[in-house]
RODO-2510 file (C-alpha; in nm, 4 decimals, decimal comma):
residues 107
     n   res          X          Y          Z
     1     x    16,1789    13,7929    15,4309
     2     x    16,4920    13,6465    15,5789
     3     x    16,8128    13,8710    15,4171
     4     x    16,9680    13,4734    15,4154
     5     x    16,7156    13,3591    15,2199
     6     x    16,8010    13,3539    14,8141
     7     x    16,4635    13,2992    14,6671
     8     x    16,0734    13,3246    14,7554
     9     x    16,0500    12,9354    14,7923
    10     x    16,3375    12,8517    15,0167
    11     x    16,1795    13,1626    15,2536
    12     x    15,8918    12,9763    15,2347
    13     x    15,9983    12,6256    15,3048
    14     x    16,2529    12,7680    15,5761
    15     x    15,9410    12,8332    15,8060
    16     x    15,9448    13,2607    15,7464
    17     x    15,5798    13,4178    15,6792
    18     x    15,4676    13,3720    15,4072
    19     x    15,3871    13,7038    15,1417
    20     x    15,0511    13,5910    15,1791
    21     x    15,0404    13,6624    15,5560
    22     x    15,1547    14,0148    15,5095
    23     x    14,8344    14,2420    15,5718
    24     x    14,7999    14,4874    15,3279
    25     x    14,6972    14,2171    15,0740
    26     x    14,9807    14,1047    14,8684
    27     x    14,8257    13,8072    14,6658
    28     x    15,1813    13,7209    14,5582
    29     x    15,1335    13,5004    14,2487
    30     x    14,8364    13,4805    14,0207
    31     x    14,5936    13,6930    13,8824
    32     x    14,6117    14,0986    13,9675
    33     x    14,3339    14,2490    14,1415
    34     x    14,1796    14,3699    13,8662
    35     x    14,1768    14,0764    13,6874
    36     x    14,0400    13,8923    13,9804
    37     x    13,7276    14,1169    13,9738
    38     x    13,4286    14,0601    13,7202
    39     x    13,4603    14,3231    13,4059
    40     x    13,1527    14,5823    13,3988
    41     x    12,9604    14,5745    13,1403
    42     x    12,9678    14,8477    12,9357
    43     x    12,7878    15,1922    12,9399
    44     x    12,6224    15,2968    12,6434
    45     x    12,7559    15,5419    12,3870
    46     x    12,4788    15,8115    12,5016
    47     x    12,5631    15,7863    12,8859
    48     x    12,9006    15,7681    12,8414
    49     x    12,8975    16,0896    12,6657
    50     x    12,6505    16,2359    12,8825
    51     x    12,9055    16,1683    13,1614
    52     x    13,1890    16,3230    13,0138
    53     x    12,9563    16,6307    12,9303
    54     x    12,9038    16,6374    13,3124
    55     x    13,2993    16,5649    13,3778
    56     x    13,3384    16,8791    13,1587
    57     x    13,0856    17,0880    13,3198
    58     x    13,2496    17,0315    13,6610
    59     x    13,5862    17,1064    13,5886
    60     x    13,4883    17,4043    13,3703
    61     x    13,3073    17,5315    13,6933
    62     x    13,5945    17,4484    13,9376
    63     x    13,8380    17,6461    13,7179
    64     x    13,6149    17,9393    13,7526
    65     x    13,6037    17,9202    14,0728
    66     x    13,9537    17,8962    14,1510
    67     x    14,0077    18,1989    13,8880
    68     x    13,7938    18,3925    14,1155
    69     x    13,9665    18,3013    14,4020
    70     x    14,2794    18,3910    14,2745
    71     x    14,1580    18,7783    14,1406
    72     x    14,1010    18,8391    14,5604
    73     x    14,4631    18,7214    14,6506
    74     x    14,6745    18,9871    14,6492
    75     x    14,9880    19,0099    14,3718
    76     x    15,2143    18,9113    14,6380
    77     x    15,1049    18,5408    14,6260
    78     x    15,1905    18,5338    14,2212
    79     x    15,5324    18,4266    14,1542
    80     x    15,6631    18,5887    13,8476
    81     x    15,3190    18,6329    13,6466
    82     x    15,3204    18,2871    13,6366
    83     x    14,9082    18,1261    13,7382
    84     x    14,9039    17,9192    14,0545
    85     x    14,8177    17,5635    14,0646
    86     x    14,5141    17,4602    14,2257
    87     x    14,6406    17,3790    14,5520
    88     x    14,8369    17,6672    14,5468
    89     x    14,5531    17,8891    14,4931
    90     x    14,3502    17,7289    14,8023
    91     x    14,6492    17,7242    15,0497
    92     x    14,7188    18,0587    14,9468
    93     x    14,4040    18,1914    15,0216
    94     x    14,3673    17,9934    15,3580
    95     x    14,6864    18,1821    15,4845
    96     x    14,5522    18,4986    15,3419
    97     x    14,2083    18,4552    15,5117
    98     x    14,3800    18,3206    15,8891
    99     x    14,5901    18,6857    15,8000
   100     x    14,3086    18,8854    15,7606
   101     x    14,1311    18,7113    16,0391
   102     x    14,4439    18,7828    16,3069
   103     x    14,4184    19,1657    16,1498
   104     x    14,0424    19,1741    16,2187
   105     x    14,0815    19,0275    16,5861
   106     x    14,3635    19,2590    16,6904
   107     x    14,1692    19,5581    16,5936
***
């Protein structure tokens, strides 16, 4: 929009593009996405508690594995006994790996 312009509708009516031109998919006006689309019906009791059992499951599993990840870094890589987050844990142990890689091809 025009920096002249003092509301939406004078833009508008001045001849500037409209918000509805714009093309990431401003709808301007009206209903929100997600009111635009149909509700889901609901899943049942059972399966939804099924799923979160699975949810759980998973993220029990990916903690794990980032635990173990973090025993093989070396202490160096812990900051003040405190635990690394998760992506600090995997870009640690990239850098650590591309180390021990350069070691291993220079000998």
């Amino acid at each position: 929009m025009d920096s002249m312009c003092s509301s939406p509708e004078t833009c508008y009516s001045s001849g500037h593009q409209e918000i509805n031109d714009f093309p990431f998919g401003f709808t301007g006006r009206g209903a929100s996405p997600a009111a635009q689309r149909q509700s889901k019906p609901k899943m049942s009791t059972k399966r939804r508690m099924k799923a979160s059992e699975r949810e759980k499951m998973r993220m029990r599993s990916l903690a794990e594995a980032l635990h173990q990840l973090r025993d093989y870094l070396p202490p160096d890589y812990s900051k003040r006994g405190q635990p690394l987050t998760k992506i600090q844990t995997l870009k640690y142990t990239i850098e650590y790996i591309n180390k021990l890689s350069d070691i291993l091809s220079r000998a």
